[in-house]
C-alpha positions, 0 to 999 in steps of 0.5 A: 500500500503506497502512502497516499492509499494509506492516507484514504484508507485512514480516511475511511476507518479513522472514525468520528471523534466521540469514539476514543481520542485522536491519537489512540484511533490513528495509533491503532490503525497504522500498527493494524496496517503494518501487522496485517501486511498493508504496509510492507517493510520500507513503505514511507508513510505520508508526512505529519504535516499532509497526514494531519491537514487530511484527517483534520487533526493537530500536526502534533498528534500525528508526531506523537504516534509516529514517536510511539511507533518509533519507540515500539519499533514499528518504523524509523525515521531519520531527521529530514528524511521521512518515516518508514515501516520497519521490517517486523518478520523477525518477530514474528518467526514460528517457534520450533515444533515440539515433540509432543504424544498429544493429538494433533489438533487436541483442544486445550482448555484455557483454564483446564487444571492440566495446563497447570504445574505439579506443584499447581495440580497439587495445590489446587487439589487439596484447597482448605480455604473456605468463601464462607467465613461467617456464622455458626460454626465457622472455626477460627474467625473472630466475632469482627463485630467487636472490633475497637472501630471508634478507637482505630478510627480516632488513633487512624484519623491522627496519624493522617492529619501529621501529613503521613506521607511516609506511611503511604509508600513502601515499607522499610525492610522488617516494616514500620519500626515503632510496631516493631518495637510495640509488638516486641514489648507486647511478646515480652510482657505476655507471652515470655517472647525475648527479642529486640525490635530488630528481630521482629519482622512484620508480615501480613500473617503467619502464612507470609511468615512460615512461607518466607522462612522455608524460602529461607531455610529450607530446599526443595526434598527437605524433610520437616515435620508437622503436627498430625493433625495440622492446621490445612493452610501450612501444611500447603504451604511446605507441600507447595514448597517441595518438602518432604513432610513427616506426620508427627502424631500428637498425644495429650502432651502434643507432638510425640515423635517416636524412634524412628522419626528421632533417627532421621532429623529434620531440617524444621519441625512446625508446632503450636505448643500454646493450642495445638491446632485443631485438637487444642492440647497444649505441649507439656513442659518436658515435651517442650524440653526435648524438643529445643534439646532435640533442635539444638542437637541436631541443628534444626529449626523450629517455627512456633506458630502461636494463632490464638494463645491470648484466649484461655478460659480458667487457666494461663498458657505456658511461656512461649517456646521461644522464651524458653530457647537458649540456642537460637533455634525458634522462630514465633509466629503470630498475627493479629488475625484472631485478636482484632480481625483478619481483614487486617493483614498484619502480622510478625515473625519473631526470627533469631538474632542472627537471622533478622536482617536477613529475614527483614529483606527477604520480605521487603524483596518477596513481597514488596510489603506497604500497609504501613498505616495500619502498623503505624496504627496498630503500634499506637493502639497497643502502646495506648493499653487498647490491645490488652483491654480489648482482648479481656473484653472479647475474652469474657465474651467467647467464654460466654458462647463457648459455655453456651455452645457446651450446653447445647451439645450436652442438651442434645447429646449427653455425655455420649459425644466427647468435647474436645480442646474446648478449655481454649482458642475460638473453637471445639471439637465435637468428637463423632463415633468411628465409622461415621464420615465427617465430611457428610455431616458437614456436607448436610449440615451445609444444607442446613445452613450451619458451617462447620469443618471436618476434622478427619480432613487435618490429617496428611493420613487419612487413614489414621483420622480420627472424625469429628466437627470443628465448632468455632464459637466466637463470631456469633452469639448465644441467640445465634448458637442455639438454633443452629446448633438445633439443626446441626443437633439434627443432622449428626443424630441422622449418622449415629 
């Protein structure tokens, strides 16, 4: 196409100006031209000047698009001698065949699971999460009805009257440091936890928090070892990493590794000594011992996952694990999640001294980490005394629910189904007889209305599962509990 048949085609498709601006429109039609073969390489296209009085728009727009497609290398142009189309087939070469036993013309579907990765089949296969994340009896969700939202609000409304600009860009590696310095005191007056400030590095849960330290500490193959059962997300977590787990069963004094497993060290074992998630017993002190004595041995590490230990109900937890480590090999993870509200993303990773820099860049480099004004927030709600008065506040209030969710099972079922790990955290098992298959009590009970996880699905053997139902309790209120509680009562009588 020489440049004057150019000039009317563009005449012809160039559109009424209500379509899209000026300069998309021409953009758009010379590259079409120039990819479909109209204009071949070497066409000289018509001057900015003559192009611009024929379509009845400003010379300058012209020479923007004709910059645009420079800079894009569709044309050249050189001072003084025109524009011409670049030769573009080199671009557009056919990649090599590749051996393949699929059919021929074999239809693959966009989104098929089979375009997918091991570790993506995997991943996708095995899913824990829930879109439902409210109501009787959705375990671990906090009632966020309760949340402080007058006092975030009024503490948030300060911090962006001081003009706030460096809480609106990307956080400092470790995250914002008066949080930082917040949540090391709060650990240590709490929960035992011994670290400075520099050993905190700000996450937005524990998920982040367990992801970074595998990518840092462990390499695909490696062996760790995990509670059986185990909390869903981080078992997928270290499956989706390539490492090779190793089901711990826990006795009522939590993880019980036996000889075998002794014999064969791991390169991390992950534990919730405070409320062992699901089954909710807490390590006893000798078990804790011999695990740090063990990891020290050994020169493994250990990931303390502490989700809930601030809700006990007629006892205090023990000290963190970590505040019992004198050989640096725990690290503690905790969010805020189950305190205030999961919305929030904030959350921390308490890491050994010598580690702390390391860890605090890793997450600024993964993760490209901001949220600043909700740890900025956040730091000025603990040090203000909020924290610790919301959470007796909430505490007080679940106990409630977890007394009036006890007597609904007791007033349906006596003493015939055991409650399991109800002394602690935002949930209850009710423990099912063998035989009865968990996931389709969950399943009716769905159909009634009322959420609730089976807990034969926490164990990596499922062979060895024990079934039952996991209850949380906080996010709803006695008036809620009873009626669901009433129709989920007349679901599980349908399997004994």
């Amino acid at each position: 196409m020489e440049s004057f048949i150019l000039s009317e085609w563009l005449l012809q498709n160039f559109g009424a100006p209500g379509d899209s601006p000026a300069y998309h429109r021409l953009y758009q039609l010379i590259c079409r031209a120039i990819l479909e073969g109209h204009l071949s390489a070497g066409a000289r296209l018509p001057s900015s000047r003559d192009l611009a009085s024929e379509l009845g728009i400003a010379r300058n727009t012209v020479l923007q698009v004709y910059d645009q497609l420079s800079e894009e290398g569709y044309v050249h142009a050189g001072v003084g001698r025109g524009t011409y189309v670049q030769d573009i087939s080199q671009d557009l070469v056919d990649p090599p065949a590749a051996k393949s036993d699929a059919p021929e013309h074999a239809a693959v579907h966009p989104d098929s699971v089979h375009d997918l990765s091991r570790r993506g089949r995997a991943l996708v296969s095995r899913l824990g999460f829930s879109n439902l994340q409210s109501g009787a009896f959705m375990p671990g969700i906090p009632d966020v009805r309760e949340f402080p939202l007058k006092t975030w609000s009024r503490i948030q409304n300060r911090l962006w009257r001081s003009e706030p600009w460096d809480l609106m860009r990307y956080a400092p590696a470790g995250g914002h440091g008066p949080a930082r310095q917040a949540i090391s005191d709060y650990l240590g007056s709490v929960r035992a936890v011994r670290s400075s400030a520099q050993q905190v590095v700000m996450t937005t849960g524990i998920h982040q928090g367990v992801d970074v330290a595998i990518r840092l500490l462990c390499d695909p193959g490696d062996t760790v070892w995990i509670e059986e059962p185990a909390y869903w997300g981080v078992r997928n977590l270290l499956l989706s990493a390539g490492l090779r787990l190793v089901p711990i069963r826990v006795d009522e004094e939590g993880i019980c590794p036996g000889e075998a497993e002794y014999a064969r060290p791991p390169r991390l074992i992950v534990v919730a000594p405070s409320h062992q998630y699901p089954l909710g017993m807490v390590m006893s002190l000798a078990r804790r011992r011999m695990l740090l004595d063990y990891a020290r041995q050994v020169s493994c590490w250990i990931i303390e996952d502490d989700y809930d230990s601030e809700f006990r109900y007629g006892s205090r937890p023990l000290a963190s694990l970590q505040g019992m480590d004198e050989s640096g090999r725990v690290l503690y993870a905790g969010s805020f999640s189950k305190t205030l509200c999961p919305g929030l993303r904030v959350g921390f990773l308490v890491v050994p001294e010598p580690l702390a820099d390391a860890f605090a860049d890793a997450v600024a480099e993964l993760y490209r980490e901001g949220n600043m004004m909700n740890q900025a927030v956040l730091a000025e709600f603990i040090r203000e005394g909020h924290l610790a008065q919301h959470i007796r506040r909430v505490r007080r209030r679940y106990a409630e629910r977890r007394t009036c969710l006890i007597d609904q099972i007791h007033g349906h079922f006596g003493n015939t189904l055991e409650i399991v790990g109800g002394d602690a955290g935002l949930h209850l098992i009710l423990a099912l007889p063998e035989g009865v298959d968990d996931t389709l009590v969950v399943r009716d009970g769905l159909q009634q209305g009322v959420v609730t996880r089976a807990l034969s699905t926490y164990y990596l053997e499922r062979a060895h599962a024990r079934p039952g139902l996991l209850l949380g309790y906080a996010g709803v209120s006695p008036e809620e509990i009873r009626p669901a509680f009433d129709a989920l009562a007349r679901v599980i009588g349908a399997y004994l």
